[in-house]
Backbone as ProteinMPNN parsed JSONL, in Angstrom:
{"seq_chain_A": "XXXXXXXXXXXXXXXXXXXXXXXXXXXXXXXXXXXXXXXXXXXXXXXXXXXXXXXXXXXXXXXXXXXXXXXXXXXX", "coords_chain_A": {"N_chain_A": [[23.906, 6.765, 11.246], [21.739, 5.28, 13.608], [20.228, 4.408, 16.577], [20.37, 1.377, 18.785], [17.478, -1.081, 18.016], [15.509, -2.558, 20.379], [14.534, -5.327, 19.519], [15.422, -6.407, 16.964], [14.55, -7.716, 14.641], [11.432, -7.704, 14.539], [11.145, -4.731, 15.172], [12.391, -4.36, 11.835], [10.309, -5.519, 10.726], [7.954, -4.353, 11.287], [8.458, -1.64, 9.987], [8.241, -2.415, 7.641], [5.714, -3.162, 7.634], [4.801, -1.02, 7.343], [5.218, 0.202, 5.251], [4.198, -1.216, 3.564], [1.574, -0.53, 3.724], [1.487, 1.704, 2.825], [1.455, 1.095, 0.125], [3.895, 0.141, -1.074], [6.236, -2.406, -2.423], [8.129, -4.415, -1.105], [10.868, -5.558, 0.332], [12.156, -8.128, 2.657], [15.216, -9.07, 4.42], [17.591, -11.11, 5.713], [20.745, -11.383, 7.376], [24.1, -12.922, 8.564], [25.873, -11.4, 10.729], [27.659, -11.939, 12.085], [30.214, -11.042, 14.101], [28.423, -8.712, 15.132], [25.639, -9.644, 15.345], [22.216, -10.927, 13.997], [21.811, -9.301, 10.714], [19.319, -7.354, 9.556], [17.134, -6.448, 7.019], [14.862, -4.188, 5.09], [13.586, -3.41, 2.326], [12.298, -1.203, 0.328], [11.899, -0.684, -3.191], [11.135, 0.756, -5.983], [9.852, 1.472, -9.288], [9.7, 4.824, -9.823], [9.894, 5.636, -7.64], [10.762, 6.776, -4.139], [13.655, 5.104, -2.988], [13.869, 3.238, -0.266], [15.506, 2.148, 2.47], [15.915, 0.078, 5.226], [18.018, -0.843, 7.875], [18.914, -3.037, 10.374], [20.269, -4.267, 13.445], [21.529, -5.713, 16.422], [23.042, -3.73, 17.304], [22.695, -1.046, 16.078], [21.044, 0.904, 13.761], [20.377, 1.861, 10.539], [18.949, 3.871, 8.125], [18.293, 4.718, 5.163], [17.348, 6.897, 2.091], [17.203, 7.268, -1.457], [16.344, 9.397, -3.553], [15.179, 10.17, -6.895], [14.348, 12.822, -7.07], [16.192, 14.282, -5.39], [18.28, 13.447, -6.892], [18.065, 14.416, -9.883], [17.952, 16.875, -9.047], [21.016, 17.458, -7.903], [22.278, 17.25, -10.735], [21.578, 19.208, -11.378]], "CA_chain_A": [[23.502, 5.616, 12.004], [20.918, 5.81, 14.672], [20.322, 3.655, 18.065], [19.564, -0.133, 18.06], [16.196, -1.443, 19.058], [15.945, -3.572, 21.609], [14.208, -6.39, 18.619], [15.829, -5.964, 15.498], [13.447, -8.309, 13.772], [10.08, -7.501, 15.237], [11.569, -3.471, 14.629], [11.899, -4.445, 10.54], [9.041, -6.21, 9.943], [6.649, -3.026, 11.707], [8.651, -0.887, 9.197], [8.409, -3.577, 6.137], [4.19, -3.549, 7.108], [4.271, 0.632, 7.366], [6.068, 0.583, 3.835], [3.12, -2.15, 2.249], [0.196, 0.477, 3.964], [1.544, 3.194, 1.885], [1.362, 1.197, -1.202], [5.101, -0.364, -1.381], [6.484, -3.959, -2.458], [9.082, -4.792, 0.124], [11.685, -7.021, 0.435], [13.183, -8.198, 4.039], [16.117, -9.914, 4.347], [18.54, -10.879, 7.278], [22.274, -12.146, 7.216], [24.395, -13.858, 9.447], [26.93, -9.953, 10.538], [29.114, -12.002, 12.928], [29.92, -10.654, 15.853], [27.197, -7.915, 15.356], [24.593, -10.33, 15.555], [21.977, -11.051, 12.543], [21.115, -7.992, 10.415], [17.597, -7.278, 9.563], [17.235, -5.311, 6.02], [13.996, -4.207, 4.481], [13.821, -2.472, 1.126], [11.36, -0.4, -0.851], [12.729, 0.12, -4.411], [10.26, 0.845, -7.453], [10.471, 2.372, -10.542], [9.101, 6.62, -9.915], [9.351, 6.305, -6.081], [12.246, 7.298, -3.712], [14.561, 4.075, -2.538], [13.783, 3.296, 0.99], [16.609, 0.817, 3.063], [15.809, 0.292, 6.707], [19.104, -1.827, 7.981], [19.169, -2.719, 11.942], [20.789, -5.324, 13.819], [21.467, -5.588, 17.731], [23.854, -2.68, 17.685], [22.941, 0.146, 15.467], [19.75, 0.822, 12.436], [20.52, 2.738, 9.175], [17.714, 4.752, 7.594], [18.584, 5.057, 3.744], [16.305, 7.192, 1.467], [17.187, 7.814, -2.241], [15.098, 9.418, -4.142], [15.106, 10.648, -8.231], [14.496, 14.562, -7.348], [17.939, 14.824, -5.473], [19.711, 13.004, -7.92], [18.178, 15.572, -10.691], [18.95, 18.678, -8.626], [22.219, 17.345, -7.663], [22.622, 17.142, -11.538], [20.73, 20.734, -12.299]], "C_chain_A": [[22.651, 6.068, 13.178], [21.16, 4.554, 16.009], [20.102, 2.263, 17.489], [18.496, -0.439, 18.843], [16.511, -2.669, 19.357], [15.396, -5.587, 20.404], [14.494, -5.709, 17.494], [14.734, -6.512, 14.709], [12.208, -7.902, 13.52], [10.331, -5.704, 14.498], [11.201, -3.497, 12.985], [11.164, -4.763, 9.781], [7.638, -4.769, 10.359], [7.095, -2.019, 10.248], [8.439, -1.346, 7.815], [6.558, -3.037, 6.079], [3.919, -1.879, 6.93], [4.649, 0.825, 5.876], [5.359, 0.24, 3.139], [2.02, -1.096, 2.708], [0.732, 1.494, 3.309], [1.971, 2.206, 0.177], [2.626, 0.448, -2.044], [4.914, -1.829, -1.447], [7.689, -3.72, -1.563], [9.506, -5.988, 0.668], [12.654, -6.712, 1.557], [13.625, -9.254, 4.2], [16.992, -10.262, 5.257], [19.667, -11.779, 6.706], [22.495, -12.015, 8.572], [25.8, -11.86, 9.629], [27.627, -10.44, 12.016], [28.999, -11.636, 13.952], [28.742, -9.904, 16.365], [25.743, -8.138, 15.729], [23.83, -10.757, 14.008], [21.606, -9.555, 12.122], [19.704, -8.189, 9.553], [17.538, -5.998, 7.736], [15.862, -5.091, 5.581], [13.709, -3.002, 4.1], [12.432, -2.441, 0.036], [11.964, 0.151, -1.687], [12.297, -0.377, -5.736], [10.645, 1.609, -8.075], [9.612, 3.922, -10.067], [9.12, 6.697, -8.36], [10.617, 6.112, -5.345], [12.586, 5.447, -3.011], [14.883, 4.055, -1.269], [14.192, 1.923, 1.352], [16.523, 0.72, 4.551], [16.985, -0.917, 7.264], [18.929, -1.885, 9.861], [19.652, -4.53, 12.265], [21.145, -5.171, 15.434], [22.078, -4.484, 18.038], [23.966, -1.007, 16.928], [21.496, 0.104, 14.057], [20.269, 1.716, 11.708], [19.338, 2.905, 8.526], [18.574, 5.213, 6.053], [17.591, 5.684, 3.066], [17.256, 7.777, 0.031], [16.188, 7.879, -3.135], [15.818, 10.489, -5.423], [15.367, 12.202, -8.158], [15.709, 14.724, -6.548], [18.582, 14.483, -6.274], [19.327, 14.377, -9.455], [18.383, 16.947, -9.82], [20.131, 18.334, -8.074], [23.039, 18.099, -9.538], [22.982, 18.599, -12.593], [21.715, 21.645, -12.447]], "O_chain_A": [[22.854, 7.171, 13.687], [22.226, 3.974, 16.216], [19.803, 1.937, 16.341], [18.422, -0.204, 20.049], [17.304, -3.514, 18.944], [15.893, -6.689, 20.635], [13.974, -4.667, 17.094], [13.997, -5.727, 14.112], [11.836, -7.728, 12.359], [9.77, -5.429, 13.437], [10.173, -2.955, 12.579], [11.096, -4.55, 8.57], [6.66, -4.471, 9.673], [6.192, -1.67, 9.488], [8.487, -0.533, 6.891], [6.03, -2.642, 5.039], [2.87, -1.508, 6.403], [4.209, 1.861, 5.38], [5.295, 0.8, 2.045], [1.422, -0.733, 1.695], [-0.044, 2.447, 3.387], [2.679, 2.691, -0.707], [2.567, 0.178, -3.244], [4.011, -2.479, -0.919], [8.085, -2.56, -1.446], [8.967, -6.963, 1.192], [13.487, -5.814, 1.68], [12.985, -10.305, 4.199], [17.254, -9.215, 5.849], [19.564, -12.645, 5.838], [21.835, -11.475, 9.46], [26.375, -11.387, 8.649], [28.033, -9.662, 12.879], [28.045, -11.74, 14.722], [28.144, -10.098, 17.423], [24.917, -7.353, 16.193], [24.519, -10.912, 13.0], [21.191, -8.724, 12.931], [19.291, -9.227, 9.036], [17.985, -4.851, 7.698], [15.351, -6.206, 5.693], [13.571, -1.957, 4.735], [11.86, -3.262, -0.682], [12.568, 1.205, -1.49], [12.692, -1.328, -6.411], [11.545, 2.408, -7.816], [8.417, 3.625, -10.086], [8.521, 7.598, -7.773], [11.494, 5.383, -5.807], [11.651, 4.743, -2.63], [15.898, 4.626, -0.872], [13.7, 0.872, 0.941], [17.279, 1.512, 5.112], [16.65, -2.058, 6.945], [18.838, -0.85, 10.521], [19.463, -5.56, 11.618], [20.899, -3.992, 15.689], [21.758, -4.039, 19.14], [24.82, -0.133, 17.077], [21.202, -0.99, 13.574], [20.761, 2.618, 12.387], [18.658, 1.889, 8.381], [19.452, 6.075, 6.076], [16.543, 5.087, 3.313], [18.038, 8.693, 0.285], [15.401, 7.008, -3.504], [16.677, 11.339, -5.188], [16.205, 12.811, -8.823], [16.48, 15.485, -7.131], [19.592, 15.129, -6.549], [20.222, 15.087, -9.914], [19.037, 17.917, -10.202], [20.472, 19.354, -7.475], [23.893, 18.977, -9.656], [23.699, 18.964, -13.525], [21.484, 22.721, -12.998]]}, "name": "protein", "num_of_chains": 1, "seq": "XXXXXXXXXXXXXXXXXXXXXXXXXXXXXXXXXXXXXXXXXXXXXXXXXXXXXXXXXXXXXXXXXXXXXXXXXXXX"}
């Protein structure tokens, strides 16, 4: 988990438009996380390219990356 920015929203949508300039489809989504406030999600996840999850909300951002070549050298 990393820090929270001070605009969660404004924060996932810069990272949603840095994700479409390199070529990504990207889907951002927000829920209702209660006391935490709303959360902010936006996800890059194609077929041959690594699985990028940017999660943030008033109190904390998650940085997700899976990608194909760890899962085959996990496997190797």
């Amino acid at each position: 988990m990393g820090s929270a920015p001070s605009d969660p929203k404004a924060y996932i949508e810069s990272v949603a438009n840095m994700l479409r300039e390199h070529d990504r489809t990207v889907a951002v989504r927000s829920a209702d996380g209660g006391k935490y406030g709303t959360l902010y999600q936006a996800i890059a996840d194609e077929d041959g390219k690594p699985m990028v999850a940017v999660t943030a909300n008033p109190r904390t951002t998650t940085v997700t990356v899976e990608s194909m070549c760890a899962s085959v050298a996990e496997q190797g």
